[in-house]
C-alpha positions as CSV (number, residue, x, y, z in Angstrom):
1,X,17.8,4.7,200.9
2,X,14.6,2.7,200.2
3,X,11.0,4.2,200.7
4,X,9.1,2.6,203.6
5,X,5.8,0.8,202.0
6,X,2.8,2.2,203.6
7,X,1.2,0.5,206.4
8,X,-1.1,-2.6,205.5
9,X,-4.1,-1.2,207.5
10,X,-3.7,2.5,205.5
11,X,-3.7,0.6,202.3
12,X,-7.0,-1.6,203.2
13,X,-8.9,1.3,204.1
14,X,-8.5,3.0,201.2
15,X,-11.9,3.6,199.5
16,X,-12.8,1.3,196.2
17,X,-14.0,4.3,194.8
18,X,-17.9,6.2,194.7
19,X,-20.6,4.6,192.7
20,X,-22.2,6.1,190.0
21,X,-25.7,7.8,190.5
22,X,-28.2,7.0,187.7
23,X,-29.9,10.4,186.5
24,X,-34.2,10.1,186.9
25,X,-33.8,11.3,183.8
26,X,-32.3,8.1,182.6
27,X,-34.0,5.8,185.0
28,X,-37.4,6.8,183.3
29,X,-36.3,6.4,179.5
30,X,-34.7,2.7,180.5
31,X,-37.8,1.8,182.4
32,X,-40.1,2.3,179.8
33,X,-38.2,1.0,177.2
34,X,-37.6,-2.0,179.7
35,X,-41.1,-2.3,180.4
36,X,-42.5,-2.2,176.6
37,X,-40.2,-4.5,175.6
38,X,-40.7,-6.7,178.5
39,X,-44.2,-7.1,177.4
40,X,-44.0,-7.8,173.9
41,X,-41.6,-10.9,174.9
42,X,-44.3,-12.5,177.0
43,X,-47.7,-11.2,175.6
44,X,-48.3,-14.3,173.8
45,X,-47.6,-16.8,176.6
46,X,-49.8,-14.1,178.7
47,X,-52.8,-14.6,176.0
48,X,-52.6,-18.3,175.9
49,X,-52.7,-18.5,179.7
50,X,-55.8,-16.2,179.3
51,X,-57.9,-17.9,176.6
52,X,-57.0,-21.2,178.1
53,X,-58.1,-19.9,181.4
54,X,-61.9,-18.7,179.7
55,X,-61.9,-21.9,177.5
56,X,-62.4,-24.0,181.2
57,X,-65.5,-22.5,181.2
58,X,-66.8,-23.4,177.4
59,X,-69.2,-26.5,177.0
60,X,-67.7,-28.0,174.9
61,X,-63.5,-26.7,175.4
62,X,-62.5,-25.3,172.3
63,X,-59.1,-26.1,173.0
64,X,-56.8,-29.3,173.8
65,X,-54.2,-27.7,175.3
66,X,-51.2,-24.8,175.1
67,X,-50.0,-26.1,171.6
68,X,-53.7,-26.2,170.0
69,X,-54.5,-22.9,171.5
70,X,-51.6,-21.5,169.4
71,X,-52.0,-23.6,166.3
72,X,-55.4,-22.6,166.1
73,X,-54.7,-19.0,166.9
74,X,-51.9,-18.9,164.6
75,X,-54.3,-20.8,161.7
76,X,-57.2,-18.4,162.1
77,X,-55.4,-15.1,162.9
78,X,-51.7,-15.1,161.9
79,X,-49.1,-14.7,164.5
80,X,-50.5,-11.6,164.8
81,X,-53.2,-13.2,166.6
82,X,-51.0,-14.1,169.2
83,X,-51.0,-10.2,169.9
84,X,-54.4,-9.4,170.1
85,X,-55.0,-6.8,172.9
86,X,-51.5,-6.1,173.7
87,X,-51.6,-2.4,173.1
88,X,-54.2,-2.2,175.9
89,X,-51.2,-3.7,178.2
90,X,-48.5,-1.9,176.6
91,X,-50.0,1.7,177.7
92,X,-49.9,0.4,181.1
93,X,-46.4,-1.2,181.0
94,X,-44.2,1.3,180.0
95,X,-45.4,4.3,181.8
96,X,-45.6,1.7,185.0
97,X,-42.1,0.8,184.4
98,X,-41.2,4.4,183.6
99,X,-42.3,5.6,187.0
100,X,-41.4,2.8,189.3
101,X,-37.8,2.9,188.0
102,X,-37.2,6.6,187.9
103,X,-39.3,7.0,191.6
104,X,-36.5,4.5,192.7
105,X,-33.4,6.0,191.3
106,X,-34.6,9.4,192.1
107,X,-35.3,8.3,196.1
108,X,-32.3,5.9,196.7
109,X,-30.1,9.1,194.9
110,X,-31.4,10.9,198.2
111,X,-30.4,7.6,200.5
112,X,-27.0,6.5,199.7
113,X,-24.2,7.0,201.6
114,X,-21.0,9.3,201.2
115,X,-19.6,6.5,199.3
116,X,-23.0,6.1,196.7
117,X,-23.9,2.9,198.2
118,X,-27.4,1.8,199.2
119,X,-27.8,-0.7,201.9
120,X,-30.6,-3.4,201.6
121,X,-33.1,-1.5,204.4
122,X,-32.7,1.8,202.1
123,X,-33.6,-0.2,199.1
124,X,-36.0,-1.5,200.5
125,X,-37.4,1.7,201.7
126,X,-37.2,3.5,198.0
127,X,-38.8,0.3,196.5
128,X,-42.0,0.4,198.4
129,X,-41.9,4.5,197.7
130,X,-41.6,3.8,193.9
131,X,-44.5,1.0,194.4
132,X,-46.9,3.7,195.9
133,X,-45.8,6.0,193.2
134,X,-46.7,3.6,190.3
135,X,-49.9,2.6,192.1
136,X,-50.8,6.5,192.2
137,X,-49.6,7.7,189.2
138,X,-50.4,4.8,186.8
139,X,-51.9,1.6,187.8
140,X,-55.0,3.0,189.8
141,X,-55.8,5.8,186.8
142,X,-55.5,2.8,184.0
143,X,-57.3,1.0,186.1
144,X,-60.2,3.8,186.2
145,X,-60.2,4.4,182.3
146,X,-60.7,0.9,182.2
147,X,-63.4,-0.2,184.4
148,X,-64.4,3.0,185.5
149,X,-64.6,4.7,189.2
150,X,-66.4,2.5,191.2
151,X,-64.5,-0.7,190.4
152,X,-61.4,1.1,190.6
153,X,-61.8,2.8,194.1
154,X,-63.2,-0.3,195.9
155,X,-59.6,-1.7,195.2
156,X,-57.7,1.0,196.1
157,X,-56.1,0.5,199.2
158,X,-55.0,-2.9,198.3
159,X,-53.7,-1.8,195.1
160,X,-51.4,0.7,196.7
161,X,-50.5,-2.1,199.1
162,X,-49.7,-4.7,196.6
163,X,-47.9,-2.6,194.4
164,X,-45.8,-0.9,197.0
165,X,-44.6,-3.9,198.8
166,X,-44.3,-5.4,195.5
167,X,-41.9,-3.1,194.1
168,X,-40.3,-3.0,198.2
169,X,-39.5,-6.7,198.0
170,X,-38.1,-7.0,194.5
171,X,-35.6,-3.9,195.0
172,X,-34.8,-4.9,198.8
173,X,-33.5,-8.6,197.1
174,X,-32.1,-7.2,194.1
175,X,-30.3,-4.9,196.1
176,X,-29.2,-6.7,198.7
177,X,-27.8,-9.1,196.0
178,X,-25.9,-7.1,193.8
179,X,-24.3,-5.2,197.5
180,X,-23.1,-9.2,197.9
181,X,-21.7,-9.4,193.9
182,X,-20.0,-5.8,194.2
183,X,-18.5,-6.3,197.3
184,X,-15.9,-3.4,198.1
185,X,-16.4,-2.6,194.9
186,X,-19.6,-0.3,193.6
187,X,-18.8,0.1,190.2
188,X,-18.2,-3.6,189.2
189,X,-20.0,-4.4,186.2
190,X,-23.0,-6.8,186.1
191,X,-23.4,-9.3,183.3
192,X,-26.6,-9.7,181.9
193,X,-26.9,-12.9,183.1
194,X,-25.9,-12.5,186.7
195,X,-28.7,-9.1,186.7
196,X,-31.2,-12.1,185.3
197,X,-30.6,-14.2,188.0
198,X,-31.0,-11.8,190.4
199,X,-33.9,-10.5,189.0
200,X,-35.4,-14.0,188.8
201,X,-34.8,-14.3,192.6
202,X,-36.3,-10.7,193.4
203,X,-39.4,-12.2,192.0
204,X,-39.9,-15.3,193.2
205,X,-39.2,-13.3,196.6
206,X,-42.3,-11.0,195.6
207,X,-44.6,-13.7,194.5
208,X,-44.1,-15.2,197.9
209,X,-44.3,-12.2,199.6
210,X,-47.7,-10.4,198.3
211,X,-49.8,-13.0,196.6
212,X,-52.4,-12.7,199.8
213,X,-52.4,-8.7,198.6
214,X,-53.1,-10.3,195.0
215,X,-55.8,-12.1,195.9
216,X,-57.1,-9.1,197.9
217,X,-57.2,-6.9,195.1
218,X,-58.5,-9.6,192.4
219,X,-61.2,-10.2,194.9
220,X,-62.2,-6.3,195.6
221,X,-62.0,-5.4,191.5
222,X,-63.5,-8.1,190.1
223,X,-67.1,-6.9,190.2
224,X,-65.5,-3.4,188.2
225,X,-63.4,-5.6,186.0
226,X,-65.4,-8.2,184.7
227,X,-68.8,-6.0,183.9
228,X,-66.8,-3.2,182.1
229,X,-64.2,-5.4,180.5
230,X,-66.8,-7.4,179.6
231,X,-68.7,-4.8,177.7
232,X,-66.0,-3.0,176.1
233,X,-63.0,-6.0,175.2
234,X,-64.1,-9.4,175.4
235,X,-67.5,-9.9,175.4
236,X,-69.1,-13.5,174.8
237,X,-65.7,-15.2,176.5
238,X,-65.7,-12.7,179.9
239,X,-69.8,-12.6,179.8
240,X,-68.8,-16.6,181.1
241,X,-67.1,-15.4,183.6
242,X,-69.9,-12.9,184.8
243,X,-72.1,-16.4,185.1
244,X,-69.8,-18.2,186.8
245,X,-69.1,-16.2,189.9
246,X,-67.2,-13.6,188.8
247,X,-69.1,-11.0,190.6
248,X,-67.2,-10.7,194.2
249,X,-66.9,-7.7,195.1
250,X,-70.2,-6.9,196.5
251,X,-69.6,-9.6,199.2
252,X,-67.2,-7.3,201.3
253,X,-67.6,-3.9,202.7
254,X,-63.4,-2.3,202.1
255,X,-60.4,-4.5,201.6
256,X,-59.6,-5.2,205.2
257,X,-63.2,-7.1,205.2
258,X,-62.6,-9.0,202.1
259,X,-59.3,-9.8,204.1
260,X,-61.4,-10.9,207.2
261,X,-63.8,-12.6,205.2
262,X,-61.0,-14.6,203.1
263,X,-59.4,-15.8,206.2
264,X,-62.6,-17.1,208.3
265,X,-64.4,-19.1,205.3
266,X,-61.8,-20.3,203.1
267,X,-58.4,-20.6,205.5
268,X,-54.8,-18.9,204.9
269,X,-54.0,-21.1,202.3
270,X,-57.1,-18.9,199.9
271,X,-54.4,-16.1,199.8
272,X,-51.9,-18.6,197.6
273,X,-54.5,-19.7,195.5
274,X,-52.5,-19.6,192.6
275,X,-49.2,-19.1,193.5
276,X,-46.8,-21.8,191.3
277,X,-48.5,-20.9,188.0
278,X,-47.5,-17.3,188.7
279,X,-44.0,-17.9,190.0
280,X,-42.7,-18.8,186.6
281,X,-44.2,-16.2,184.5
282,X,-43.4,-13.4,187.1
283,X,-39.4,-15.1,187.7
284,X,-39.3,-14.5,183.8
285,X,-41.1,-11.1,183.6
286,X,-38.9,-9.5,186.3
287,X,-35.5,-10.8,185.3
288,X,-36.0,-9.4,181.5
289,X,-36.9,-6.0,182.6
290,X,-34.1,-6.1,185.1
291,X,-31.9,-6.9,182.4
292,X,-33.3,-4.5,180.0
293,X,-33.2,-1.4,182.2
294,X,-29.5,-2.1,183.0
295,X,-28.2,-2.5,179.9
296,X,-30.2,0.5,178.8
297,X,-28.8,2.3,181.3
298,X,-25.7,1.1,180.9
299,X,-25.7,2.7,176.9
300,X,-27.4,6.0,178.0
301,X,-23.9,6.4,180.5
302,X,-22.0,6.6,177.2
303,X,-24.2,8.9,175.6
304,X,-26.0,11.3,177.3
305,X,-23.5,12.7,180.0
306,X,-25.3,13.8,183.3
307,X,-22.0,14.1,185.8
């Protein structure tokens, strides 16, 4: 006598299967690694953008343009001039990346669901946590060994701001995208491409969504910034920028003043001062340490066992 198949409606509610919790453990090893590599990939577009940017204030430019700024790098220092300074960044990058990924891992491991899924509010919730947490723990003390308390602390509110809803947006979009890829399915892999994509995506989203805190926090350190880095790092080229109005800071009494003061002189559009020159830096930043961290991740499953 033949076996009755089981009902349709048993069949489709059968569960895909529980997704697989990242360890902090792991999240902090991939995030750093993520984040150091991250920055030696883009340093040298980073340090063109910045000696063209102090070469607008030279009488007469030293340089023509992008290619003659590396050419004559390249001619008077090697391609290791096209590094110069980067260790300065990379103490700040991986121990950022370090933290932000293993906050996030270790909050949304708290926030999933019986199944191990994270919706796109949750995500966005542990995002903005591992934001603050990076702002705490690593941006606002490099910040202080580098330009000292004063310049530091007048920033510090915006800095947690920026950061955290930084980090919130990028992980809300990247989250709520790969919930859309995975479907009923938690454990389907991600190929490095698609995670690029997405991360691309999560950052245009963030550039969008906290330049006005950027320009806040540039605004509110600058006065810090420029003196110390000034003295210590780049002398003669920064010492320009002292002349030339960098000094801002003194203008506004906390952060929520600059704000005020942003908005009734110069109009809403001040907060996107620069916004499409940062878009395409930022889409590439994020979707490489995105890719990074996953497939980091994805060897420390097959070698260190945390189940």
């Amino acid at each position: 006598m033949p076996v009755p198949a089981a009902p349709r409606s048993l069949a489709a509610a059968a569960p895909a299967g529980k997704a697989k919790l990242t360890h902090p453990g792991k999240a902090i090893l991939a995030g750093g690694l993520a984040g150091g590599i991250e920055i030696c990939i883009t340093f040298p577009t980073e340090y063109v953008k910045t000696q063209l940017q102090l070469d607008e204030k030279a009488n007469p430019p030293r340089y023509k343009g992008i290619g003659d700024c590396v050419k004559q790098t390249v001619r008077d220092h090697g391609i290791r001039g096209l590094y110069r300074g980067l260790s300065s960044l990379l103490y700040g990058s991986i121990p950022k990346a370090a933290v932000r990924f293993g906050m996030f891992e270790f909050l949304s491991n708290q926030m999933r669901d019986e199944q191990g899924r994270l919706d796109s509010t949750r995500g966005l919730i542990c995002g903005l946590g591992a934001g603050v947490a990076e702002a705490v723990a690593v941006v606002c003390p490099m910040e202080t060994v580098k330009v000292g308390l004063r310049g530091t602390y007048q920033g510090l509110t915006a800095t947690i701001l920026k950061q955290g809803s930084n980090q919130a947006i990028r992980f809300f979009v990247m989250t709520s995208l790969k919930n859309w890829y995975k479907g009923d399915n938690p454990n389907k892999v991600m190929n490095p491409f698609i995670t690029g994509v997405f991360g691309a995506l999560a950052g245009a989203a963030s550039v969008f969504g906290n330049t006005p805190l950027d320009v806040v926090k540039t605004r509110m350190q600058s006065l810090g910034q420029a003196h110390d880095a000034c003295e210590v790092w780049f002398g003669r080229c920064l010492r320009l920028l002292l002349n030339h109005g960098g000094l801002e800071a003194h203008k506004y009494k906390n952060t929520w003043d600059c704000a005020y003061q942003i908005m009734k002189h110069e109009g809403p559009l001040a907060f996107y001062k620069g916004t499409v020159p940062r878009l395409g830096r930022v889409c590439l930043d994020v979707a490489i340490v995105f890719i990074i961290y996953d497939e980091v991740v994805k060897f420390l499953n097959k070698v260190w066992k945390t189940d």
